[in-house]
C-alpha positions in Angstrom: 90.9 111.2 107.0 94.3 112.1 105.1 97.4 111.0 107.2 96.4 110.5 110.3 97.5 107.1 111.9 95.5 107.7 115.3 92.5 109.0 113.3 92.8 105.2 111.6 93.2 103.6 115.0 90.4 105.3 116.1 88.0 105.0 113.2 88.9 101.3 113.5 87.8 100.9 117.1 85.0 102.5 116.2 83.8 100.6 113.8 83.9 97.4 116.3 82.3 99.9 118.7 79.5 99.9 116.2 78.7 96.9 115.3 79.0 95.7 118.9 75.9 97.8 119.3 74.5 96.2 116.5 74.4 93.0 119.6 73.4 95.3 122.4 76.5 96.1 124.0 78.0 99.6 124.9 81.6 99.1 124.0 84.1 102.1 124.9 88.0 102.6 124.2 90.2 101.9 127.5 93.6 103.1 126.9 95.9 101.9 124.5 94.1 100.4 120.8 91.0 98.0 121.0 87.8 97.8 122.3 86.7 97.1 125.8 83.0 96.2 127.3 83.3 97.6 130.6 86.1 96.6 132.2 87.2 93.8 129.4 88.7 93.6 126.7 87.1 92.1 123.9 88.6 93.0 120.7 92.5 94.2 120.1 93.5 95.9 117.1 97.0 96.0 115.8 98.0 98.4 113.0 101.6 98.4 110.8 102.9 101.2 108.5 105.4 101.1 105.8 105.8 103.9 103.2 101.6 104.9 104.2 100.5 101.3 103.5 98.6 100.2 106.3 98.9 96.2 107.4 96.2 96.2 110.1 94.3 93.7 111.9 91.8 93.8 114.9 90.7 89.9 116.9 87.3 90.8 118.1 87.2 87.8 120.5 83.8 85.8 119.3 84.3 82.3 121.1 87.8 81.4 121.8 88.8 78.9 124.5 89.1 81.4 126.4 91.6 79.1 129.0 94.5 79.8 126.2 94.4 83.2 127.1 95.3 82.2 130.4 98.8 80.8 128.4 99.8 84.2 127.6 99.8 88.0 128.2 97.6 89.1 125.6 98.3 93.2 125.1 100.1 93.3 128.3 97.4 92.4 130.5 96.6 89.8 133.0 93.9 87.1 131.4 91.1 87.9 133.7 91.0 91.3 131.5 90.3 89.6 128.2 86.8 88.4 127.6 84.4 87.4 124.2 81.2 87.8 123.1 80.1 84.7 124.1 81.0 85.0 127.5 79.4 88.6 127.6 76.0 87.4 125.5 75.6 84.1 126.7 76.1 82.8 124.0 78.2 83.3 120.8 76.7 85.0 117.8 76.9 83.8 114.5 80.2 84.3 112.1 77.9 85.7 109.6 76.3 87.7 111.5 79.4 89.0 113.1 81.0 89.6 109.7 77.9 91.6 108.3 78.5 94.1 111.5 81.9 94.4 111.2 81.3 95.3 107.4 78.6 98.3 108.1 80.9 99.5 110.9 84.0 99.5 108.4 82.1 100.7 105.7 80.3 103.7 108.0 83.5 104.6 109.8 85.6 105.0 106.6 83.3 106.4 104.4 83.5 103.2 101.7 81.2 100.6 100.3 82.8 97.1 100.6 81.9 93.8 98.1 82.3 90.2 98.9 85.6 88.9 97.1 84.0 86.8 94.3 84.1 83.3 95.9 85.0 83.9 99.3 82.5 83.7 102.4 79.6 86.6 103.0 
């Protein structure tokens, strides 16, 4: 990938990409970062750089109260926009299971293989 900071956006959205399809669901980019399921979006990705260290984070949206949203203008967009898996599967997928997909979609898109921190949850 070398030093590429879109490439790493993009390799990041498509890892969600993937392991959305792990659940059944064509996910696309829309426009600026994060991850959309037609015409919402359900996962936004925020990345940092300092001296090439990356500080990045994406909130694929799982089950959230999804009212709060409503509180806010989450990326810039009006809260109809924003929806989560729950809403779109009927009904929300397990954390481990959601985990585990996010992993082979990290791990696929980056080229790495990534261990459980000794301790911490699957």
């Amino acid at each position: 990938m070398g030093f590429d900071l879109h490439g790493y956006l993009r390799s990041l959205e498509q890892s969600i990409i993937d392991a959305l399809a792990e659940f059944g669901l064509k996910a696309d980019r829309n426009g600026p970062a994060g991850v959309w399921v037609g015409d919402k979006k359900v996962c936004s990705i925020g990345v940092a750089v300092r001296k090439w260290v990356t500080y990045h984070g994406f909130a694929l949206n799982v089950a959230p109260n999804m009212r709060h949203f409503s509180l806010i203008n989450p990326c810039g967009l009006d809260s109809r926009q924003i929806t989560c898996l729950r809403d779109i599967l009927g009904s929300a997928p397990d954390m481990t299971d959601v985990r585990a997909a996010c992993a082979r979609g990290i791990e696929r898109n980056f080229g790495v293989e990534l261990h459980p921190w000794p301790g911490g949850s699957p």
